[in-house]
ZATORBA-698535 format. One record per residue: residue number from 1; chain; x, y, z of N, C-alpha, C in turn. Coordinates in pm, whole numbers. Each point is the difference from the previous one (the first is absolute). Layout:
# ZATORBA-698535
(NUM, A, (X, Y, Z), (X, Y, Z), (X, Y, Z))
...
This chain:
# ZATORBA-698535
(1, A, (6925, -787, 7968), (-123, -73, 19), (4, -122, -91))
(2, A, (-35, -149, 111), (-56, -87, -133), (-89, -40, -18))
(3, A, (-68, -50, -151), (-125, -29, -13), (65, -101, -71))
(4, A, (-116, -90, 37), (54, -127, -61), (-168, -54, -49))
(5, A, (16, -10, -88), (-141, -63, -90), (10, -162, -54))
(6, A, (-93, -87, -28), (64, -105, -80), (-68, 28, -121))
(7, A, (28, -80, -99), (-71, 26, -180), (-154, -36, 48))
(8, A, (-75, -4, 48), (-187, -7, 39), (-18, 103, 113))
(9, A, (109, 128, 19), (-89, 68, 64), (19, -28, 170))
(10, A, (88, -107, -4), (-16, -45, 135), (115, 66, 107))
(11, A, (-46, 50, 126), (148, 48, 59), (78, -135, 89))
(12, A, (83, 20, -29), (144, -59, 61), (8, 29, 139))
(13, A, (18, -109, 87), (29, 44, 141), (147, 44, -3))
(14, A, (77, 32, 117), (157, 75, 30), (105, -130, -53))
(15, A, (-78, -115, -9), (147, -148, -40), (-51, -27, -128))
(16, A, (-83, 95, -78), (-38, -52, -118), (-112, -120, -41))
(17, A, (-50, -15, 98), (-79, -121, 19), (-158, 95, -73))
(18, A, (-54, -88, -96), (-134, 50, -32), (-93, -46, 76))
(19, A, (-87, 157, 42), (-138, -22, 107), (-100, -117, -71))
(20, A, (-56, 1, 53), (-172, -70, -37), (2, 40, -138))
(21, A, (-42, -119, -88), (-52, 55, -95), (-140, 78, -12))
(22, A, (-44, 107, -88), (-95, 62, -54), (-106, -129, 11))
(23, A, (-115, 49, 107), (-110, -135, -66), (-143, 91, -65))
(24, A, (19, 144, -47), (-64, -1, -88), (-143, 101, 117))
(25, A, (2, -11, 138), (-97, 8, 108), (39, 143, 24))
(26, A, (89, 49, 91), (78, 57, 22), (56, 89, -98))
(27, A, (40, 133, 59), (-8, 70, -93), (192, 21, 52))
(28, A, (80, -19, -155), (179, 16, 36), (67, 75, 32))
(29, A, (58, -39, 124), (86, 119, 50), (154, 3, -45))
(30, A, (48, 141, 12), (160, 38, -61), (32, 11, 171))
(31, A, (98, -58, 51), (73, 74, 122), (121, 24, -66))
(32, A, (40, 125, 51), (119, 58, -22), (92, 37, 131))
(33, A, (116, -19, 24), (95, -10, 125), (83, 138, -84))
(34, A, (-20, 116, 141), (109, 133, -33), (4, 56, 133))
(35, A, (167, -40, 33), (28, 29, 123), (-58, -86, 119))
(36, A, (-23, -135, -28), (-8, -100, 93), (-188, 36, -10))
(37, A, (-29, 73, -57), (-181, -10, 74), (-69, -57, -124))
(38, A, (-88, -75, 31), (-46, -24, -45), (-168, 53, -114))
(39, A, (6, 12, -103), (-122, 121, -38), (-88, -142, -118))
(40, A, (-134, 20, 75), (-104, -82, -133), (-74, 65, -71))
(41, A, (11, -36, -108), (-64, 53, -70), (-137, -85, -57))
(42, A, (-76, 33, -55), (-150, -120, -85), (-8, 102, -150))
(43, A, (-81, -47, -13), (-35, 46, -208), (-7, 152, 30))
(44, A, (-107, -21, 94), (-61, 171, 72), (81, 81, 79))
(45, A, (129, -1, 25), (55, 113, 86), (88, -71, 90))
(46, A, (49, 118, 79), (113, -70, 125), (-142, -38, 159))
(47, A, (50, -100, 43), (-88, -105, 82), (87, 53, 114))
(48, A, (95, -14, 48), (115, 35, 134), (98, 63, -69))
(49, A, (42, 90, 90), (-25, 57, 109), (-99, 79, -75))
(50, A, (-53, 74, 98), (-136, 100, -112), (58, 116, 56))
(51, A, (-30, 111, -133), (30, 125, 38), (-33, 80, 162))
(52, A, (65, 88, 23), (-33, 38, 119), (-127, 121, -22))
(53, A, (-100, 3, 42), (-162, 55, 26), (59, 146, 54))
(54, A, (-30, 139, -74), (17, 113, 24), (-121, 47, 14))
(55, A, (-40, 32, 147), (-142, 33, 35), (-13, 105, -76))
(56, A, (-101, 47, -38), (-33, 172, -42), (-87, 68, 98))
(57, A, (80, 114, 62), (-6, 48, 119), (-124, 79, 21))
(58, A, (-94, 20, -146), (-114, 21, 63), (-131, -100, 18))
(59, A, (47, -53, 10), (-80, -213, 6), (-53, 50, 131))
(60, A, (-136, 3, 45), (-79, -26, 91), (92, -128, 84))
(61, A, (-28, 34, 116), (28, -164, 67), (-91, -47, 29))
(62, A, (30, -138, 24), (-130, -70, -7), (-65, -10, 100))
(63, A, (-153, -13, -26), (-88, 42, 92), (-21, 169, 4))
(64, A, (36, 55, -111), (26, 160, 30), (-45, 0, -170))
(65, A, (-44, -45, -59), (-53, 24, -174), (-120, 69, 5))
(66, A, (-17, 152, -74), (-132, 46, -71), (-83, -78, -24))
(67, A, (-165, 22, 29), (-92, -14, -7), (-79, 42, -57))
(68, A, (-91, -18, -79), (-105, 124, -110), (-80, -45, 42))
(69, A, (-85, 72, 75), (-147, -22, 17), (-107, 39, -68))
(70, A, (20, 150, -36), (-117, 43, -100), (81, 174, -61))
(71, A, (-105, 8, -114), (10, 88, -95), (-97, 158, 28))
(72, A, (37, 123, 5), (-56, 117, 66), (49, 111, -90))
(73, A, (-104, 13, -137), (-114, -109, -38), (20, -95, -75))
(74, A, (-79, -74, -56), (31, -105, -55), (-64, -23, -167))
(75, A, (-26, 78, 1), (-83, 55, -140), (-8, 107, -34))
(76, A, (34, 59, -142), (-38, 141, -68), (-73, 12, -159))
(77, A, (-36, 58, 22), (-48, 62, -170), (104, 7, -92))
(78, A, (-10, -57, -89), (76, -9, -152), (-7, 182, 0))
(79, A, (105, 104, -16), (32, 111, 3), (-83, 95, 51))
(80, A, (0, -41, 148), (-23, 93, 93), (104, 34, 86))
(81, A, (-24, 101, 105), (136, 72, 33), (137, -112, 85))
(82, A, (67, 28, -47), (142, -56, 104), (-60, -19, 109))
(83, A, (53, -67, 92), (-12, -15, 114), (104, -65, 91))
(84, A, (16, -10, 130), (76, -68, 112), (-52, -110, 19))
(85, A, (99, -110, -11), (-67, -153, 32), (99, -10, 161))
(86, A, (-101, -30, 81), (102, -21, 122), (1, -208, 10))
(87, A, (133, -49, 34), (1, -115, 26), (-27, -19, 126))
(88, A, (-114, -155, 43), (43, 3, 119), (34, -127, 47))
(89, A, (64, -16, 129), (75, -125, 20), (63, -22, 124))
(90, A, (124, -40, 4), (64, -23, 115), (163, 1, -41))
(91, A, (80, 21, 116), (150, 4, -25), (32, 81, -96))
(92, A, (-40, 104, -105), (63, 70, -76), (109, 85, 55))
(93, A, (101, 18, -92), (90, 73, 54), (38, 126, -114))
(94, A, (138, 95, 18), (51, 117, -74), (9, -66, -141))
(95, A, (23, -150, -9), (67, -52, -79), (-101, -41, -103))
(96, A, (-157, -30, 29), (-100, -91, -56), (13, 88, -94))
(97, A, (-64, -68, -174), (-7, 75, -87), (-156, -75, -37))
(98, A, (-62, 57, -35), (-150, -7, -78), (42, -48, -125))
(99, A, (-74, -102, -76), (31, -48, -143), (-173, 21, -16))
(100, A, (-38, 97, -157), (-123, -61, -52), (17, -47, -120))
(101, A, (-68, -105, -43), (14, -36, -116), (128, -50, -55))
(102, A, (50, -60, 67), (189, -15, -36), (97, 125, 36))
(103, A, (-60, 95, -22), (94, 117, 25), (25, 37, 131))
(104, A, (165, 52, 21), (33, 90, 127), (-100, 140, 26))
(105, A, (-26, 44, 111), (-72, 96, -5), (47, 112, 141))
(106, A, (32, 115, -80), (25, 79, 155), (-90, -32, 178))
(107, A, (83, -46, 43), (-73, -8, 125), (27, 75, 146))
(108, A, (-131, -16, 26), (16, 133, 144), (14, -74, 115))
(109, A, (50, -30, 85), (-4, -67, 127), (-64, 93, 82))
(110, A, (-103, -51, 88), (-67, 76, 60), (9, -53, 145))
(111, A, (22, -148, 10), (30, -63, 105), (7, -141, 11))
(112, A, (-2, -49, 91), (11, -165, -20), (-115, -108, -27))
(113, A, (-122, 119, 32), (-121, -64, -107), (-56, 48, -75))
(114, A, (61, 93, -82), (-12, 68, -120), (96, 80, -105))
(115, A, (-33, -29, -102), (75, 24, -150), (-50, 109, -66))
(116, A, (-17, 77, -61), (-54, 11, -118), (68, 60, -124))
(117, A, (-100, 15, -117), (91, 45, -113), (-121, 84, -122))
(118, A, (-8, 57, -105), (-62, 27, -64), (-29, -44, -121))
(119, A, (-147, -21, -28), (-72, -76, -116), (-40, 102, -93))
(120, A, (3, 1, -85), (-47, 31, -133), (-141, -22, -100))
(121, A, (-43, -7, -11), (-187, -42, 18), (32, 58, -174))
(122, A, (74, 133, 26), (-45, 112, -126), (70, -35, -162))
(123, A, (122, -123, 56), (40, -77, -84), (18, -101, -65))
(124, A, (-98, -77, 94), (-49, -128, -14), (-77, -52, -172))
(125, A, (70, -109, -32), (-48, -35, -148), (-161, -66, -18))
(126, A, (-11, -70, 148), (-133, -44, -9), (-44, -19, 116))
(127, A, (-82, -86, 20), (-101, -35, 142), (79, -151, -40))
(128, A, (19, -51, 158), (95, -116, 26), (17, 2, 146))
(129, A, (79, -137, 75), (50, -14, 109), (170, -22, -42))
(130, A, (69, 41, 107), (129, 35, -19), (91, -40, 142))
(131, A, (56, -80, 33), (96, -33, 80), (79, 95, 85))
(132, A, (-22, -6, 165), (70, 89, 49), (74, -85, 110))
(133, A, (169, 64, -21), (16, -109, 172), (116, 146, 66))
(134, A, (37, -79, 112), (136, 52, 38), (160, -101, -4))
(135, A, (79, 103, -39), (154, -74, 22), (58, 78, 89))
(136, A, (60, -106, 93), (160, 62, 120), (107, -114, -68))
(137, A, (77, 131, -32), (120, -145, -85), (-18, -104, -71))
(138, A, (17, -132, 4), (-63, -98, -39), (-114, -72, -16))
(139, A, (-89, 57, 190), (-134, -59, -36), (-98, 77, -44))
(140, A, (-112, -93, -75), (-122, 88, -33), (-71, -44, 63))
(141, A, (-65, 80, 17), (-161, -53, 59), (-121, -86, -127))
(142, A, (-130, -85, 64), (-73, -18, -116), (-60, 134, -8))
(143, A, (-53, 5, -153), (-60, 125, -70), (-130, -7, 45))
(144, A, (-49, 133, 4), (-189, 15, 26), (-17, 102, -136))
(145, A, (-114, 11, -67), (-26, 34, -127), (-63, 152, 40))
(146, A, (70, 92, -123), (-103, 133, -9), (-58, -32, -112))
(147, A, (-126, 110, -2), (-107, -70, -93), (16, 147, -88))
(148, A, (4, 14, -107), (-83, 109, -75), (-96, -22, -97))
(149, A, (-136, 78, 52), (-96, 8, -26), (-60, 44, -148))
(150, A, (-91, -30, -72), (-44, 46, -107), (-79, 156, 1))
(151, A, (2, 94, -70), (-43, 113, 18), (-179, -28, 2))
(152, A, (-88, 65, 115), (-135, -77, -15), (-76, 81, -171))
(153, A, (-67, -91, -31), (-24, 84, -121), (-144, 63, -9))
(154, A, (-32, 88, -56), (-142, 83, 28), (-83, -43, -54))
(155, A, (-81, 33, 96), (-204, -91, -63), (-51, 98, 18))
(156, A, (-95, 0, -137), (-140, 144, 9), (-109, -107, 43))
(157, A, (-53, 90, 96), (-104, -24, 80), (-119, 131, -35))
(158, A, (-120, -47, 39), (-84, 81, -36), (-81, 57, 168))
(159, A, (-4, 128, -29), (-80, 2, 132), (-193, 19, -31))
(160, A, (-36, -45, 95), (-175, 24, 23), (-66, 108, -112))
(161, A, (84, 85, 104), (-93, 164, -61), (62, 1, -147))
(162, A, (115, -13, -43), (54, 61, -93), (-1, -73, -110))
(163, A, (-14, 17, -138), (3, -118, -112), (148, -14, -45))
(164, A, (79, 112, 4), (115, 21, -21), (122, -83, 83))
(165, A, (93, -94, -81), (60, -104, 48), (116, 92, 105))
(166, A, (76, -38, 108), (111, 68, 53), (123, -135, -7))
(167, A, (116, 45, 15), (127, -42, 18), (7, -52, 195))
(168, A, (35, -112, 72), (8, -78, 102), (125, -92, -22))
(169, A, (76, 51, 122), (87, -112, 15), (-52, -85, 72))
(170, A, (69, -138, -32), (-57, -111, 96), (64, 20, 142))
C-alpha cells in the first residue's frame, strides 16, 4: 500500500502532484490507494467505501414496528401487592421485550397486541412516574409512563352521634 502525504497534511495524487491546498473550510482528507481502490478517509472516520450494514434479524421490517398504546394498569400503590402489567399495542412479537424504567424485564407474549410482564408495587422506593416501552432488536418504541402512587394517608373524622374521633381513609 501507498500513502503518500505532503509535510501540511496534504495527500499526493498517483504522479505526486499536490491536491488543492487546505483552505481552512473543509474539513482534510487522507486518501489512501491499496490494491488499486481507492479508500477516504476525513478527521472523523472512513467516508468510502462504508462498511457493509449487518441487518439484525430481529429488526421489525418496516412498516411492521411495535406500537404502545396504553398501560393495563397504569398506576399502583407504593407497596401494594405485585401485579400483571399487560402491554398494549400492535405488531408485538415472541421476540418483544418490555423495558421499565431502563431495565430488561421478563416478558410474556400473549399475542400481537399484547405483552405483558410483572410490577412490583411491594418494592417500590417511592411514589413517581417511570418509563415503559417495548424493544424487537434494535427498535424501541416511544415510552408511556407507570405511575406509582403515594400510600393515601389517614384522616380522623368525627361522626354525628359519637364524640369519639375514628381512623378514615381518604
Amino acid at each position: 500500500m501507498n500513502l503518500t502525504i505532503d509535510e501540511q497534511g496534504h495527500p499526493e495524487d498517483q504522479f505526486g502532484q499536490r491536491n488543492q491546498p487546505y483552505d481552512g473550510e473543509a474539513d482534510p482528507v487522507l486518501i489512501i490507494r491499496a490494491n488499486n481502490e481507492k479508500r477516504v478517509f476525513e478527521q472523523h472516520g472512513l467516508v468510502w467505501p462504508s462498511p457493509p450494514v449487518v441487518p439484525n434479524p430481529d429488526d421489525p421490517k418496516p412498516g411492521e414496528e411495535p406500537v404502545l398504546t396504553a398501560l393495563t394498569p397504569s398506576t399502583a400503590v407504593v407497596g401494594s401487592a405485585d401485579l400483571t402489567m399487560v402491554v398494549s399495542g400492535i405488531n408485538f412479537t415472541p421476540k418483544s421485550v418490555i423495558y421499565f424504567n431502563g431495565g430488561a424485564e421478563p416478558t410474556v407474549w400473549i399475542g400481537p397486541e399484547e405483552v405483558s410482564t410483572g410490577v412490583k408495587p411491594s418494592l417500590a422506593d417511592g411514589p413517581g412516574q417511570f418509563p415503559v416501552w417495548v424493544q424487537q432488536g434494535s427498535y424501541v418504541t416511544p415510552s408511556l409512563n407507570f405511575e406509582f402512587t403515594a400510600v393515601p394517608e389517614a384522616r380522623t373524622v368525627k361522626d354525628d352521634d359519637d364524640d369519639a374521633p375514628r381512623s378514615k381513609k381518604k
